[in-house]
C-alpha angles and dihedrals in degrees: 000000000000091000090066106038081056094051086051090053093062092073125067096262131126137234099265088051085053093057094040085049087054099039088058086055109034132045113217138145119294110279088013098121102035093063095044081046105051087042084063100055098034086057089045091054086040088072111025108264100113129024126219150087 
């Protein structure tokens, strides 16, 4: 899953489109993917590969 939270990162999109990208692919609990997904960017501004809020 990291892989493709990191390919839709290469595009200008934001953290709520990456979960609505991966919500269309993958079945999970609810709330499942946005946490994997906002783990993944808050680790990524923690240590200075993205920018942002």
């Amino acid at each position: 899953m990291l892989g493709e939270i990191l390919s839709h990162m290469k595009e200008d999109t934001t953290e709520s489109e990456i979960v609505r990208k991966m919500r269309e692919k993958y079945e999970a609990p609810e709330g499942k993917i946005e946490a994997d997904v906002h783990k993944v960017v808050a680790e990524l501004r923690k240590i200075g590969a993205i920018e942002g809020k």
